[in-house]
C-alpha positions as CSV (number, residue, x, y, z in Angstrom):
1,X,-33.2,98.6,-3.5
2,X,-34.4,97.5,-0.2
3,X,-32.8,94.3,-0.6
4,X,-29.8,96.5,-0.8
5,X,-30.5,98.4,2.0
6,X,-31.4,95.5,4.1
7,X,-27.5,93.7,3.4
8,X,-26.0,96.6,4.0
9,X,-27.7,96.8,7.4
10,X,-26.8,93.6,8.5
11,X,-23.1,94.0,7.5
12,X,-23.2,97.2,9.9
13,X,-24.8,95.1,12.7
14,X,-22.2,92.4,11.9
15,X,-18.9,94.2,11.7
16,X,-20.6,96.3,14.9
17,X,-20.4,92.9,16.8
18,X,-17.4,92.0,15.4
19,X,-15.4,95.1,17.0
20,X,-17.4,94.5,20.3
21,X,-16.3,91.1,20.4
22,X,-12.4,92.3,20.1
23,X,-12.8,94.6,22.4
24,X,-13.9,92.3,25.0
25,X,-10.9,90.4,24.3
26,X,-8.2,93.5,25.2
27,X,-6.0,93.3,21.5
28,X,-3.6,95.6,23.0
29,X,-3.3,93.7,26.4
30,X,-3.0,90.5,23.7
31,X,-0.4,92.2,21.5
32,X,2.0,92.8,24.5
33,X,1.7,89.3,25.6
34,X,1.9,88.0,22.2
35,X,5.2,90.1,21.9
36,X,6.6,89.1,25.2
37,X,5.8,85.5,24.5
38,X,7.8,85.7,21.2
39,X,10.5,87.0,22.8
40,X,11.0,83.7,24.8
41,X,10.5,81.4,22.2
42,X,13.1,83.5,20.0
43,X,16.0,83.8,23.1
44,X,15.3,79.8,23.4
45,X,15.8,78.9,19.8
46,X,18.9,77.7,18.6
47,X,19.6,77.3,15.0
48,X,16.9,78.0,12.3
49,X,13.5,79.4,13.9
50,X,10.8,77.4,14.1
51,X,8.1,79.3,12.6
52,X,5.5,76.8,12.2
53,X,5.8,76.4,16.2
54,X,5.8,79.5,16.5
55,X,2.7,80.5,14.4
56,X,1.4,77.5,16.9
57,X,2.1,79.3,20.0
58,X,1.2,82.2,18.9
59,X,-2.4,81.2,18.1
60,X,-2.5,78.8,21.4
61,X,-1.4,81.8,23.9
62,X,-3.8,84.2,22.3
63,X,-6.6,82.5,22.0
64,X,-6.4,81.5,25.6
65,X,-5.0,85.1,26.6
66,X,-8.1,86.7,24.8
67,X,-10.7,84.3,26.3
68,X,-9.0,85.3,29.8
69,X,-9.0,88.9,29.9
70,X,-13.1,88.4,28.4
71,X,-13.7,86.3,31.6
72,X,-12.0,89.1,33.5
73,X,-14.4,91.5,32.4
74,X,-17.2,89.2,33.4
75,X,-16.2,88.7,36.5
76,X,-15.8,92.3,37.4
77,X,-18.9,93.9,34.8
78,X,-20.4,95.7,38.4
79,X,-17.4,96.9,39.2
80,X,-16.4,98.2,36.0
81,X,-19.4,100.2,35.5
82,X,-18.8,102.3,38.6
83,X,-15.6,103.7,36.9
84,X,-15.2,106.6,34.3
85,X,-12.4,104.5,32.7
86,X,-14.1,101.2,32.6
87,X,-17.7,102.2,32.4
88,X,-17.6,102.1,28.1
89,X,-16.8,98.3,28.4
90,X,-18.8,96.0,26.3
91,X,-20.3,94.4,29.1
92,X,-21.4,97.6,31.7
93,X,-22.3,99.4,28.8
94,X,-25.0,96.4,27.8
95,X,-23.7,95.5,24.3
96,X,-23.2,92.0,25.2
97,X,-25.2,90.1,27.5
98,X,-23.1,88.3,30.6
99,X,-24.3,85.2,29.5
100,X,-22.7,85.7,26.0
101,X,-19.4,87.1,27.3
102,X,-19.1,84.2,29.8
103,X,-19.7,81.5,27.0
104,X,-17.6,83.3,24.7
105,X,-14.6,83.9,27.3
106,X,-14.6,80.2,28.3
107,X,-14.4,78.5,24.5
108,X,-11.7,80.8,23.7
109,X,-9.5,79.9,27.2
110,X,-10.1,76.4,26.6
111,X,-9.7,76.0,23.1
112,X,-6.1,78.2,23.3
113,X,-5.8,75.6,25.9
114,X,-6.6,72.6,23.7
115,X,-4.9,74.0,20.9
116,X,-1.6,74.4,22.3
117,X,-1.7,70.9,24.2
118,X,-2.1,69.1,21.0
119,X,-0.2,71.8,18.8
120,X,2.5,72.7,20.9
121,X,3.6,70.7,24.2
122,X,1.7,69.9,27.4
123,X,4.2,72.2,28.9
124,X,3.1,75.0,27.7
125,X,-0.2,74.4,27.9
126,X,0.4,74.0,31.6
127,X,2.4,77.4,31.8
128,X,-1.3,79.2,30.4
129,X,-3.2,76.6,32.5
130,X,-1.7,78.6,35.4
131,X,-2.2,82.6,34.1
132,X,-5.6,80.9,33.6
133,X,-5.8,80.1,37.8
134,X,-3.5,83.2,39.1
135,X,-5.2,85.9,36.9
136,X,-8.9,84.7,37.4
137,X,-9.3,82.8,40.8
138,X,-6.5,84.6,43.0
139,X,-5.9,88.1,41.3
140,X,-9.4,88.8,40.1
141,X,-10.5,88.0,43.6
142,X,-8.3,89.3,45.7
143,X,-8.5,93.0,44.2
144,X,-11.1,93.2,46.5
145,X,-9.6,92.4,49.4
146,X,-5.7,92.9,49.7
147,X,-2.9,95.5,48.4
148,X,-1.3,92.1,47.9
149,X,-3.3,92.0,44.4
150,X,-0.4,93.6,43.2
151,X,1.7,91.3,43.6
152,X,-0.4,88.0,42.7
153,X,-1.5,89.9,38.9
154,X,2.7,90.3,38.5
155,X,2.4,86.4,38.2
156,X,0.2,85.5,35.1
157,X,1.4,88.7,34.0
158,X,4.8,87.7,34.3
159,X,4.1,83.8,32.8
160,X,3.9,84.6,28.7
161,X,7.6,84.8,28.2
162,X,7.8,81.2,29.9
163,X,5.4,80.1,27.6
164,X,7.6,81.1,24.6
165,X,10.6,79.7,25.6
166,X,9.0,76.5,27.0
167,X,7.5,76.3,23.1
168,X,10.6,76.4,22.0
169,X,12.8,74.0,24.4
170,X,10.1,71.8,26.1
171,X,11.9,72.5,29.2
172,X,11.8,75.2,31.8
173,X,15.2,76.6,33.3
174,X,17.0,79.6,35.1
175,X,17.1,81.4,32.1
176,X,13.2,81.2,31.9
177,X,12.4,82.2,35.3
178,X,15.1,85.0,35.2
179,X,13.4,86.3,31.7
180,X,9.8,85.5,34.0
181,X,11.8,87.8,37.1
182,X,12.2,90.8,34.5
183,X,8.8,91.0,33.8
184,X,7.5,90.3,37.3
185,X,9.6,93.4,38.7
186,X,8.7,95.3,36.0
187,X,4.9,94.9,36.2
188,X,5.1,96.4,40.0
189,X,5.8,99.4,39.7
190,X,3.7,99.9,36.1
191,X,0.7,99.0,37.6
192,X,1.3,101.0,40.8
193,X,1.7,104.0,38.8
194,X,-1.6,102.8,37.4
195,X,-3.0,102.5,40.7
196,X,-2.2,106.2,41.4
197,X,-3.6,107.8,38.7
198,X,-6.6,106.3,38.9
199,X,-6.7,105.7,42.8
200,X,-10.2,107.8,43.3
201,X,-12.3,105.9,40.2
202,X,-10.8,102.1,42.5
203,X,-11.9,103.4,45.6
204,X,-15.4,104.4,44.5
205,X,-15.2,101.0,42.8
206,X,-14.1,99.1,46.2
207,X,-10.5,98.3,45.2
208,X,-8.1,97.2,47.8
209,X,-5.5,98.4,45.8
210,X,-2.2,99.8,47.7
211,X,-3.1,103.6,47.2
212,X,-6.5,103.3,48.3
213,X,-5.7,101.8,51.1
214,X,-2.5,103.9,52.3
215,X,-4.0,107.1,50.5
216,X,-1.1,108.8,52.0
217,X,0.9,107.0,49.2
218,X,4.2,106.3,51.3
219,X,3.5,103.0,51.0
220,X,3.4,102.6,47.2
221,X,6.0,105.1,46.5
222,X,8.3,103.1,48.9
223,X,6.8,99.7,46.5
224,X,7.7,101.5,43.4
225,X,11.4,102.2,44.4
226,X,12.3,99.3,45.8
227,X,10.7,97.1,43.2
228,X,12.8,99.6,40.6
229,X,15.7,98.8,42.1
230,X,15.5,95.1,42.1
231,X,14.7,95.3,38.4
232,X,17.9,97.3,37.5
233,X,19.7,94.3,39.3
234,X,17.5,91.4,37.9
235,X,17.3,92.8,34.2
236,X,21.6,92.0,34.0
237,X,20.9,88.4,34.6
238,X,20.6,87.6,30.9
239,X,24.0,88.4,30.4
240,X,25.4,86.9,33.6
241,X,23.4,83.5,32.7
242,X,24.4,83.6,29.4
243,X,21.3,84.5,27.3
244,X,22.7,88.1,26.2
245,X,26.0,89.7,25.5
246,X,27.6,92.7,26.8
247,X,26.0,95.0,24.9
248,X,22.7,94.4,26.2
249,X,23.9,94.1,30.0
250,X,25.2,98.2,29.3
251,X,21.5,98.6,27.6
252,X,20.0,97.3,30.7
253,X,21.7,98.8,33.1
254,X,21.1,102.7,31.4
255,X,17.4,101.8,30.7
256,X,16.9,100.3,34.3
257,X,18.2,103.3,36.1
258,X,16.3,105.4,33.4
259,X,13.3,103.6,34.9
260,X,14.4,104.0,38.6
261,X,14.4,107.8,38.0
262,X,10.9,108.3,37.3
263,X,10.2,106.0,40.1
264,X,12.3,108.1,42.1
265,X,10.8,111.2,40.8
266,X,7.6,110.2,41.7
267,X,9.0,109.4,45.2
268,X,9.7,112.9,45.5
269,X,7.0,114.6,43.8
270,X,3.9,112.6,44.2
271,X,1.7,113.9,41.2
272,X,-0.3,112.5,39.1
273,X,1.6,114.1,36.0
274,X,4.9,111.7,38.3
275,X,2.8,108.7,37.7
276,X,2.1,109.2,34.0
277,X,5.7,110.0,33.5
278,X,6.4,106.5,35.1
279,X,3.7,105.1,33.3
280,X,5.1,105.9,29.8
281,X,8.2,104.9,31.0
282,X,7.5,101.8,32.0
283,X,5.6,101.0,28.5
284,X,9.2,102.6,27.0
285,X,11.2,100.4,29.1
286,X,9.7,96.8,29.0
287,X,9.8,96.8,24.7
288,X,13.1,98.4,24.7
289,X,15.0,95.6,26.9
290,X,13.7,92.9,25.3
291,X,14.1,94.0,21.8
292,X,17.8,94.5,22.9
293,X,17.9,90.8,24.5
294,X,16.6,89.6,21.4
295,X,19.6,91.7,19.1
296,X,22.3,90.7,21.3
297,X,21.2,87.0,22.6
298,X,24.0,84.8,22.3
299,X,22.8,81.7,20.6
């Protein structure tokens, strides 16, 4: 009976640690970029899929996406526990130790690393080599000292669909960096609306962000709209280039100006309800024009 007692103990520890390990790692953060990765490597096959290579990349870019975002948290475990929505984190909250997380973090970035290298191509391995560089040693960084963190995190955030369709050609071209564009204006204005909502919890926290430091918010407003209505230009490329038909560019276009109406509503009413509309939206929009590239790709 103890003996009993005692396993079923140390399953509850285990699966305990388990689920605190995964959270470290962000699985919905990994999902997305798993999804948006796909995407690429899908729009850049031709023929048959590949799904061995795929299954490949898909491993590669997680592991190394999962051990990122744990270094992330590491580096900013002090600042995290100053904030109401960070503060429940594995690390502030003391279920793992930094030293863990740290060790942890780095096996999984450099094994994704390794794995994709050998697995994949070299290629791609240097596309995640540099959301590795951008998210951690400019981003992280510069949070604390520039609005223009903003825009640097839009780069390794902007990277996985590269990685997909360099996977799947070995090659980087326009139609990558216009599917990289997409997701680079797109990330602007969702994390700005980010940035709004919780502009009080970043400022306690020390967060240069742009509403904390133009608390006015004419600043970030004028961000969002402008950086909405270079997406609703940039998100037809794929038909112009020749990735996507004509259905998806009249897709694009109604979900893109969709998009600039929140933004614009937001512009106008500055709420915080305004920025959870655009917030939603923005999780509505990026999903939705992809899946439509990937129905209406023309090879």
């Amino acid at each position: 009976m103890l003996a009993t007692q005692t396993l079923g103990n140390d399953l509850t520890y285990l699966r305990r640690r388990v689920s605190t390990f995964v959270e470290l790692t962000k699985p919905r953060l990994v999902t997305m970029i798993l999804i948006t990765t796909s995407a690429g490597f899908y729009l850049a096959s031709s023929g048959s899929l590949d799904w061995v290579r795929l299954a490949e990349t898909f491993i590669g870019t997680g592991l190394s996406a999962a051990g990122v975002l744990a270094l992330n948290q590491y580096l900013e475990r002090d600042l995290d526990a100053q904030m109401v929505r960070t503060c429940n984190r594995p690390l502030p909250d003391k279920r793992v130790e930094p030293t863990t997380a740290l060790f942890f973090g780095v096996v999984l970035t450099v094994g994704g690393l390794a794995f994709t290298a050998l697995r994949v191509n070299p290629l791609s391995a240097l596309v995640i080599s540099a959301i590795v560089v951008t998210y951690l040693f400019i981003y992280t960084p510069l949070k604390k000292k520039s609005p223009l963190c903003t825009v640097a995190g839009a780069v390794p955030g902007a990277l996985p669909p590269v990685i997909g369709w360099v996977a799947a050609r070995g090659t980087i071209n326009i139609d990558a960096w216009a599917l990289f564009a997409i997701l680079f204006l797109w990330q602007l204005p969702h994390s700005l609306s980010i940035a709004c909502i919780y502009r009080d919890e970043y400022a306690q926290a020390g967060f240069r962000l742009l509403p904390v430091v133009h608390p006015d918010g004419k600043s970030t407003r004028r961000q969002i709209v402008s950086n909405c209505l270079a997406l609703l230009v940039v998100a037809l490329l794929p038909t112009l280039i020749g990735i996507a038909g004509i259905f998806y560019f009249f897709a694009a276009l109604v979900l893109s100006i969709g998009f600039l109406a929140f933004g614009i509503k937001l512009s106008i009413s500055p709420t915080t309800v305004s920025a959870k509309r655009l917030l939603y939206a923005s999780l509505i929009y990026l999903p939705l024009v992809f899946l439509v590239m990937a129905l209406d790709k023309t090879a």
